[in-house]
LUMDREN-266930 format. One record per residue (C-alpha): x, y, z; residue in one letter; residue number from 0. Coordinates in nm, 3 decimals, m for minus. Example, Ala and Ser with C-alpha at 12.3 -4.5 7.8 and 13.67 -1.06 7.14 Angstrom:
% residues 2
u v w dopa torti
1.230 m0.450 0.780 A 0
1.367 m0.106 0.714 S 1
This chain:
% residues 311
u v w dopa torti
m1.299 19.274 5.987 X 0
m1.383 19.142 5.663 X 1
m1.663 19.326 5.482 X 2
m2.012 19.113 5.411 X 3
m2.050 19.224 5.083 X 4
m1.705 19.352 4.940 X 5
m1.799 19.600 4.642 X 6
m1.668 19.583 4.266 X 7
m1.349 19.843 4.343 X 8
m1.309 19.678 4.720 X 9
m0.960 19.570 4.854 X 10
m1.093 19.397 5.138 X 11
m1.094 19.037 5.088 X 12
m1.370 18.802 5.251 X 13
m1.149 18.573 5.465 X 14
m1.425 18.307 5.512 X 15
m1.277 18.003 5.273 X 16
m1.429 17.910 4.952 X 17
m1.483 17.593 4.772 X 18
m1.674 17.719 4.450 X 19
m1.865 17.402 4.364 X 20
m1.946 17.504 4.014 X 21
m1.765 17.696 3.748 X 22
m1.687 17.675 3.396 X 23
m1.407 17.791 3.194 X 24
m1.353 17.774 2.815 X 25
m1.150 17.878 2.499 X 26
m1.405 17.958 2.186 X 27
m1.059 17.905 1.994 X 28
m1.054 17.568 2.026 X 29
m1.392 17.600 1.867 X 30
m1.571 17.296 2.097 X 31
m1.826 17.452 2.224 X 32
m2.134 17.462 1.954 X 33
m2.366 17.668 2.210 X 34
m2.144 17.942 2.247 X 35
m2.064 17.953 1.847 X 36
m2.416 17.983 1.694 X 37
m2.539 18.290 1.525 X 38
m2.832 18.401 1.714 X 39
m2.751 18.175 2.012 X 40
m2.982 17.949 2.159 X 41
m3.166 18.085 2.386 X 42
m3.154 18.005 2.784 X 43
m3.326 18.114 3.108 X 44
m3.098 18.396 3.117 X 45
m3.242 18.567 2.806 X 46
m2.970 18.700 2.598 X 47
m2.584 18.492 2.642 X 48
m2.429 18.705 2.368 X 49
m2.261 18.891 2.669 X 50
m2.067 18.553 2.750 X 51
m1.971 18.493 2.412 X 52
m1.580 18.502 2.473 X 53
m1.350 18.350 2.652 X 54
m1.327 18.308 2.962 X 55
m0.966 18.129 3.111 X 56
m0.883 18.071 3.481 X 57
m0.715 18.420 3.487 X 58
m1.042 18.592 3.419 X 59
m1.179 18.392 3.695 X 60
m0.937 18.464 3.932 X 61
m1.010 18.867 3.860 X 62
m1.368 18.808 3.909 X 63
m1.327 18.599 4.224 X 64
m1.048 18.874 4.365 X 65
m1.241 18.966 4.646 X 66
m1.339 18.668 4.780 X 67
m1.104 18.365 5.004 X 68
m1.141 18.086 4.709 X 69
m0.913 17.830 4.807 X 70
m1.049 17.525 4.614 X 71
m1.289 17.494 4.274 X 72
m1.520 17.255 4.110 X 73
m1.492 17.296 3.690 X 74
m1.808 17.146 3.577 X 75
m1.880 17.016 3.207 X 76
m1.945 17.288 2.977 X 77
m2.152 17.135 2.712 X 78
m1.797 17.018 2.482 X 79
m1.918 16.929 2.163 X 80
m2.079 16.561 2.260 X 81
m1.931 16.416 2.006 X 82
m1.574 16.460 2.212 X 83
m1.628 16.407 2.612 X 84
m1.280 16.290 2.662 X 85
m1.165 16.593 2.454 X 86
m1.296 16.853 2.732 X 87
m1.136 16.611 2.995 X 88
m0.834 16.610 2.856 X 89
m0.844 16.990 2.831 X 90
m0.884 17.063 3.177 X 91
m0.604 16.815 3.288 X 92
m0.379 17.057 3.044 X 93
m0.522 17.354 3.191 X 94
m0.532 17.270 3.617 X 95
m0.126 17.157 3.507 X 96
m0.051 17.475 3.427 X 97
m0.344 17.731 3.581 X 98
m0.329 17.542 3.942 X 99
m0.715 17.515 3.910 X 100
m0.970 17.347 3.888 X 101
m0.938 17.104 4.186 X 102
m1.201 16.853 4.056 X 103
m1.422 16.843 3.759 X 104
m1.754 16.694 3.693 X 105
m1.723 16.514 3.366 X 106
m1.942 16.514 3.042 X 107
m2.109 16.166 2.984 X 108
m2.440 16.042 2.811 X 109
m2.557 15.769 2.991 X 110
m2.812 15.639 2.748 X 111
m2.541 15.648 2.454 X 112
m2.429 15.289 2.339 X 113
m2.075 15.440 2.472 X 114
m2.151 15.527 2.804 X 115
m2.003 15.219 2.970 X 116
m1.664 15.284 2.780 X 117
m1.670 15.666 2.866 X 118
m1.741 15.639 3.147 X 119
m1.464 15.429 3.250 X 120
m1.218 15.679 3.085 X 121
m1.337 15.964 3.265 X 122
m1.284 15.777 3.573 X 123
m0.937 15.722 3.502 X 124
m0.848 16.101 3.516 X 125
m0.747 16.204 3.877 X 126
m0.982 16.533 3.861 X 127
m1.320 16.361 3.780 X 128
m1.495 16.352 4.055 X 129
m1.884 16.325 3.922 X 130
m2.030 16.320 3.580 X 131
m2.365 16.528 3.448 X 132
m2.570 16.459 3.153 X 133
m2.915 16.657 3.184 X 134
m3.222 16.388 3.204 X 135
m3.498 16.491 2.925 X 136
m3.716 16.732 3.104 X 137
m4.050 16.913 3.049 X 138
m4.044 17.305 2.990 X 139
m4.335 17.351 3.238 X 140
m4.462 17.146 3.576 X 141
m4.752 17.086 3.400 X 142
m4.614 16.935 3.102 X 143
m4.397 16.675 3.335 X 144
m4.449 16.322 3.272 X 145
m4.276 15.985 3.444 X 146
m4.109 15.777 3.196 X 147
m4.004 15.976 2.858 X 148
m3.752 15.834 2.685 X 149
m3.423 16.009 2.777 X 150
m3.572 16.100 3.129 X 151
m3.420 15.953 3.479 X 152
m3.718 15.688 3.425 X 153
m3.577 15.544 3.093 X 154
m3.447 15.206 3.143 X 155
m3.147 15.274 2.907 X 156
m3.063 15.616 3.056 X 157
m3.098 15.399 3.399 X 158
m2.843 15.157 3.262 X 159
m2.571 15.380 3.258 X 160
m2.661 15.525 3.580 X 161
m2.640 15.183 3.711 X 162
m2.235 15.199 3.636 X 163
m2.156 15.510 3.834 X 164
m2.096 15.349 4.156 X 165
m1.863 15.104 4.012 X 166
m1.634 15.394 3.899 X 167
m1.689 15.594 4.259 X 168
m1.818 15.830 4.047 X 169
m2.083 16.060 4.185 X 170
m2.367 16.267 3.934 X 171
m2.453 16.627 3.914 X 172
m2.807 16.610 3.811 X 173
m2.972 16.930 3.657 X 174
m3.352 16.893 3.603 X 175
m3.622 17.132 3.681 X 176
m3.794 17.104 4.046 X 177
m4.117 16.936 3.875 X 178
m3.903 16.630 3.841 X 179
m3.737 16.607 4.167 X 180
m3.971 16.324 4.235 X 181
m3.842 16.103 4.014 X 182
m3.493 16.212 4.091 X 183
m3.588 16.093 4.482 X 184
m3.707 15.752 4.316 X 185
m3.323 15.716 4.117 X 186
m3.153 15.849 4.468 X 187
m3.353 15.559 4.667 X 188
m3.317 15.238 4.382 X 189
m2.899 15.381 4.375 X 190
m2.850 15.456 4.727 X 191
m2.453 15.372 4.636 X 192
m2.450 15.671 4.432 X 193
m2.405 16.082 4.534 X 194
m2.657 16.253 4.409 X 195
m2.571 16.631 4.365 X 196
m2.875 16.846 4.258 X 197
m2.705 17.175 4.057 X 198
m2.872 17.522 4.077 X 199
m3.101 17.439 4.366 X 200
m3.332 17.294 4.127 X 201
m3.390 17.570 3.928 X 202
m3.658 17.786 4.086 X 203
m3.694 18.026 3.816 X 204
m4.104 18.100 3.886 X 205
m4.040 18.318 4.263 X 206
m4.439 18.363 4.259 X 207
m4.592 18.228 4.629 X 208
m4.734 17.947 4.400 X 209
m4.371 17.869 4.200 X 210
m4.198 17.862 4.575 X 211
m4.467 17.671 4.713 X 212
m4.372 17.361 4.423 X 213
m4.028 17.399 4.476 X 214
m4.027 17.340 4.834 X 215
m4.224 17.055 4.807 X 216
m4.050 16.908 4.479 X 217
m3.690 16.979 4.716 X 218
m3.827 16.790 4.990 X 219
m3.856 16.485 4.791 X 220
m3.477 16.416 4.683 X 221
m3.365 16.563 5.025 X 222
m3.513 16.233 5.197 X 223
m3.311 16.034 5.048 X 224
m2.904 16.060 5.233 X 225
m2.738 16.000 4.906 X 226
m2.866 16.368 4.812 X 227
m2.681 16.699 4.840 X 228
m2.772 17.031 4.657 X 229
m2.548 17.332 4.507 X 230
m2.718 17.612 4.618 X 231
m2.646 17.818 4.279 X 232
m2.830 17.952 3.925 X 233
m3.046 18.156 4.146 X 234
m3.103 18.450 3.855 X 235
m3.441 18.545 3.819 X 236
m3.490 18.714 3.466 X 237
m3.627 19.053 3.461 X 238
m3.513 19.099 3.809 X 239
m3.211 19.265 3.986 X 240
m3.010 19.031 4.198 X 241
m3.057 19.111 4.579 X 242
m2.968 18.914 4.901 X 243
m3.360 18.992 5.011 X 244
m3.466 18.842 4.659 X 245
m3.275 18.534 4.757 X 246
m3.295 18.486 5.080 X 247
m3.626 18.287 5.076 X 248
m3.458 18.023 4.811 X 249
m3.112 18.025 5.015 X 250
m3.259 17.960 5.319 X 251
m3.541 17.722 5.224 X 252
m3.275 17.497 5.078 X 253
m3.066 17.522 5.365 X 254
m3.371 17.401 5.588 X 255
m3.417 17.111 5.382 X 256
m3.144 16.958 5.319 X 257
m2.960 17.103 5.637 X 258
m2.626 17.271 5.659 X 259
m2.447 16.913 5.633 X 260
m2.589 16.834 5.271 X 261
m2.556 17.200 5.108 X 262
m2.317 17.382 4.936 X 263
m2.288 17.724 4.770 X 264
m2.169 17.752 4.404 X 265
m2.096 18.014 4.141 X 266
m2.204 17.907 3.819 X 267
m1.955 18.139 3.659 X 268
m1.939 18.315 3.415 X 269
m2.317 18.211 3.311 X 270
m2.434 18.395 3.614 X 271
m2.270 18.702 3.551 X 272
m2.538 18.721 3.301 X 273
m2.719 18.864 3.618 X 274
m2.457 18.949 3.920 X 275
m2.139 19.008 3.972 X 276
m1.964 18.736 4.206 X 277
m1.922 18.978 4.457 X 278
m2.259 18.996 4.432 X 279
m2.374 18.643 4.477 X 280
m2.114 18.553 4.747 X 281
m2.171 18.881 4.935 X 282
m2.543 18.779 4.955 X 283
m2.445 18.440 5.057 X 284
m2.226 18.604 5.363 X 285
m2.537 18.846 5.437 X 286
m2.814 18.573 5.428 X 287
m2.616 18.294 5.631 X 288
m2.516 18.599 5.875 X 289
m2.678 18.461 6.148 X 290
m2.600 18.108 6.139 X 291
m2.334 17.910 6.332 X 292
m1.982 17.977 6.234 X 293
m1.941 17.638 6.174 X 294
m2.248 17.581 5.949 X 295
m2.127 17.858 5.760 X 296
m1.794 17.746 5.676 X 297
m1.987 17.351 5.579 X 298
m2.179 17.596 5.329 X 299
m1.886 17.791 5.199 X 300
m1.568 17.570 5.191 X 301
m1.628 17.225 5.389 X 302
m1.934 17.008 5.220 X 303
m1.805 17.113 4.852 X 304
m1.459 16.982 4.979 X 305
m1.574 16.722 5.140 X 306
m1.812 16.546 4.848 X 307
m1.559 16.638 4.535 X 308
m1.209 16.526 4.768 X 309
m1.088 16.841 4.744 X 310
């Protein structure tokens, strides 16, 4: 019997299958990544990402991931210098040739750029590229969000580009704070041709009753709309030590709105090993979901991820 939380020095493997639906790689050698090279680095909701600062190749992934049944993987755009998103494309081609993953990637590309029309139909033309992310303009706080800013899923020109996705079958991972899911349900219902995939369970960093309490109501919003699906991932909290009874209110609130059919879990390594192992974030994935169906665990785990990307 495979053990629901397999520790650090465990040689029982988790036989459940995994399609990790979001992961990054990277070589700082090849000096494209600007966010990883500063000197103090810019700061994210994880606090301190000097511990990250290296690299971090499919072999280190595979040693992190040991434990766990990971059959199939989603390599998602790791913020390649901008000035280059065919560069990080090409990179991973190279690298799945030779490392056997990733499976799929979601591709860098800025829709509002003069460019985006001609990027975007290069990224299509790589087999891997499944989806595309560029993060909409956002406000730091719900009650600094406003409709419309320039940059934001509102813009007209960032709109534009969105407008070509579905040409290209190309879906978009959209990461954007919960206090602008409703105008992420708006884009979902005016492109109804387009997947939708909402990354890090839309970020519900405040776990106060009154932060939850937003976010369930901000989730509800997108997850109306069929064209919707959510990565049920970035789930650190800051300050506080990752436990399957801190998450189980997010896991299992996002399962219940979007249902078992449009949910998917997801790594985010290795920018959440900033605050748990992956042992740690699968294992409380196996121990939350414990009671569901066998078969709605497996669409959580291996099946939705594989089905959305074509695995």
């Amino acid at each position: 019997m495979a053990s629901n939380c397999p520790g650090r020095g465990s040689p029982v493997v988790a036989s459940l299958p995994v399609a990790d639906a979001h992961h990054h790689v990277w070589d700082l050698e090849l000096k494209a990544h600007p966010w990883l090279a500063g000197e103090p680095l810019a700061s994210f909701r994880y606090g301190d990402y000097s511990a990250i600062q290296r690299n971090y190749l499919p072999a280190d992934y595979r040693r992190d991931t040991a434990h766990f049944n990971v059959v199939k993987t989603v390599y998602v755009e790791a913020e390649w210098d901008p000035r280059d998103p065919i560069g990080e494309t090409r990179w991973m081609h190279e690298t799945a040739a030779r490392e056997g993953l990733p499976n799929a990637m979601v591709a860098q590309a800025w829709l509002d750029r003069p460019d985006a029309e001609q990027v975007l139909a290069e990224q299509a033309a790589f087999p891997l590229v499944r989806s595309v992310r560029h993060k909409p303009k956002s406000a730091a706080r719900p009650q600094d969000a406003k409709r419309g800013a320039p940059g934001s899923m509102d813009c007209p020109r960032w709109r534009d580009g969105f407008a070509l996705l579905a040409g290209h079958r190309l879906h978009f991972d959209l990461q954007t704070p919960w206090w602008h899911l409703d105008a992420a349900a708006d884009l979902a219902q005016d492109f109804p041709a387009t997947t939708i995939i909402l990354n890090h369970t839309g970020l519900p960093a405040d776990r106060t009753p009154e932060g939850l309490a937003g976010w369930r109501s901000a989730m509800e919003l997108p997850a109306r709309q069929p064209n919707v699906a959510v990565k049920i991932s970035g789930l650190g909290a800051p300050g506080r030590r990752w436990t399957a009874e801190l998450q189980r209110p997010v896991v299992r609130d996002a399962i219940a709105i979007f249902g078992a059919e449009r949910a998917m879990f997801a790594s985010n390594y290795p920018v959440d090993s900033l605050v748990a192992t992956f042992d740690e974030i699968y294992g409380s994935f196996l121990e939350i979901t414990r009671e569901l169906p066998e078969a709605a665990r497996r669409r959580l785990f291996h099946d939705n991820a594989v089905r959305i990307y074509r695995l």
